[in-house]
N, C-alpha and C positions, 0 to 999 in steps of 0.2 A: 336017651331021648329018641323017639322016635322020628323016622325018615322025613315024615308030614312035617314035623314040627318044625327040623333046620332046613325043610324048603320055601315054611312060610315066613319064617324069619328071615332067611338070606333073600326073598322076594322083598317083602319089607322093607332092608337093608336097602338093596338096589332101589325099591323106589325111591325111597329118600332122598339116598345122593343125585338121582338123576332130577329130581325134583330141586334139591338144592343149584346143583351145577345151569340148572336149564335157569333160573332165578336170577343168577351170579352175570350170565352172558345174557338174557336177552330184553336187559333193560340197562345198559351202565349208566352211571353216573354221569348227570349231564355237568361238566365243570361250572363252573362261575364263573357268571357273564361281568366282565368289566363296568362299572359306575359311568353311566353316560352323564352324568350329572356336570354341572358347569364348561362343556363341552358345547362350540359351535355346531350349528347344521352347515354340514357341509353340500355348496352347489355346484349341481353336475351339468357341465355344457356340452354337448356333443357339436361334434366337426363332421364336414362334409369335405372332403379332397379328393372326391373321385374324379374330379376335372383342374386337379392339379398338377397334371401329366408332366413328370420329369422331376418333380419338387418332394415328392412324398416324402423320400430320405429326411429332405427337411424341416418340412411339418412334423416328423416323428417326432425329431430331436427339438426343437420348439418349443414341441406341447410335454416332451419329457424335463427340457429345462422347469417348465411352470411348474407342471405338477411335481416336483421336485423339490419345490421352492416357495410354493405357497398352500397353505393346508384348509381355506376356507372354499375356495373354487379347483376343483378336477377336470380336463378337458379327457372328452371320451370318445370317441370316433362312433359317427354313426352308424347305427345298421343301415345296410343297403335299403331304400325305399323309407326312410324314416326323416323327420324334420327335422334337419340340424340349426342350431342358435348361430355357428358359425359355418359361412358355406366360403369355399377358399377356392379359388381356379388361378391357371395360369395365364398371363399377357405377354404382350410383347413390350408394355411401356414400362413405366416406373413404380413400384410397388406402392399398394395403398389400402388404405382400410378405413372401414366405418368405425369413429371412437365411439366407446361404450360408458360404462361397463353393460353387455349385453346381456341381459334376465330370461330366464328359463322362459322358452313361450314365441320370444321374439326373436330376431335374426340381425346379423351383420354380415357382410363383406371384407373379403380378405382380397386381396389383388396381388401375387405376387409376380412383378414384370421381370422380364427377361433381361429388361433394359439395363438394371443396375447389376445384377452378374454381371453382360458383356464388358462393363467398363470396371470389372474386379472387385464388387462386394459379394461376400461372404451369403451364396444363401441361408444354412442354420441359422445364423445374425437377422437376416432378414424377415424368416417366418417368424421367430423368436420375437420379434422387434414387433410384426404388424401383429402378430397374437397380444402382443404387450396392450395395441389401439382395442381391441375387442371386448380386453378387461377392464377399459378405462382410461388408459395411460397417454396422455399427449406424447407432444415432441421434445426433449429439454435438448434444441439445436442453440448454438452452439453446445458441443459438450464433451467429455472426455471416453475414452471406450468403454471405460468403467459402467459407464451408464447405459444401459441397455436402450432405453429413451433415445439418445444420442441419436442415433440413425446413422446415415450419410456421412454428418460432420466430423465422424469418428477418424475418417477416412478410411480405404480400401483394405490397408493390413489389418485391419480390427477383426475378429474373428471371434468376440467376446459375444454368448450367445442366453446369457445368464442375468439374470435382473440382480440389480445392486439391492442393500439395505431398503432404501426409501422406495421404491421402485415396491416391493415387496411386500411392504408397511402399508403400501398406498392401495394395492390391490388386496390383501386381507383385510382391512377398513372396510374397502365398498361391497365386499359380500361376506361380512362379520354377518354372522346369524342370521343369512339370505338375506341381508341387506339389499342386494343387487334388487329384489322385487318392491324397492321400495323406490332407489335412486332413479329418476330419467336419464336415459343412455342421452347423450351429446347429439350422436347422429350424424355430424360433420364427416366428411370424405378429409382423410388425410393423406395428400401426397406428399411421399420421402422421398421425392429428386434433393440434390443437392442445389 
């Protein structure tokens, strides 16, 4: 066989495979996407705590207890210069909040006062507790620590920073399937003094 011939075939050859391999790698397979089918819309609220000087720690662990715990609503920290649903600062008096549930769009008030630290509540408890007002959640005063609702009446060693069953149930209800854009927030100022 002549020279020509096994350089146009070993060219050939080469193109092929490079042709195959270039094929192989620069489209993969895109896996399968999971059946969103009979699955909530989940709604996303973002938070403001740039003016909650001292407490961020606990706003963290708050909005981490929720989103931990309920799968219909996510709280997301705002980008800087952007409209948060909930805007959260620090006081000097007793922690308080606008009840909700608050709806993508709108806005509430978080307050958490200095006041009930100094007399030995649990901040985490506390963010935890006025995020609880934000989603909806009254006060169930008198009540046991179990109850994240409880507030105050928990008394000081309570450190329970975690929504119970019901507590849970009550806030996946109001924003099943963006519910929350349907339901009127309350609106009411709740102060957790004891």
């Amino acid at each position: 066989m002549p020279l020509s011939t096994w350089l146009k075939a070993g060219t050939t050859a080469a193109a092929v495979a490079l042709a195959t391999a270039t094929a192989a790698t620069a489209a993969p397979a895109t896996p399968p996407q999971p059946s969103t089918a009979g699955t909530s819309a989940v709604v996303t609220l973002r938070y403001d705590d740039s003016r909650a000087g001292g407490w961020e720690a606990a706003v963290a662990a708050g909005v981490a207890s929720w989103n931990a715990n309920v799968g219909n609503v996510k709280l997301v920290e705002a980008a800087p210069g952007t409209r948060a649903e909930i805007v959260i600062v620090a006081t000097t008096g007793w922690p308080q909040a606008t009840l909700g549930p608050v709806r993508p769009g709108r806005q509430v008030r978080v307050e958490l006062g200095s006041q009930a630290v100094t007399q030995g509540y649990d901040k985490t408890r506390i963010a935890a507790h006025e995020l609880g007002h934000s989603l909806g959640l009254p006060d169930t005063k008198p009540g046991p620590c179990s109850q994240l609702m409880s507030g105050s009446s928990a008394g000081t060693s309570c450190v329970n920073a975690v929504p119970n069953a019901t507590e849970r149930a009550r806030v996946e209800s109001a924003y099943a399937n963006g519910a929350a854009l349907r339901i009127p927030a309350d609106g009411r100022i709740l102060v957790d003094a004891p």
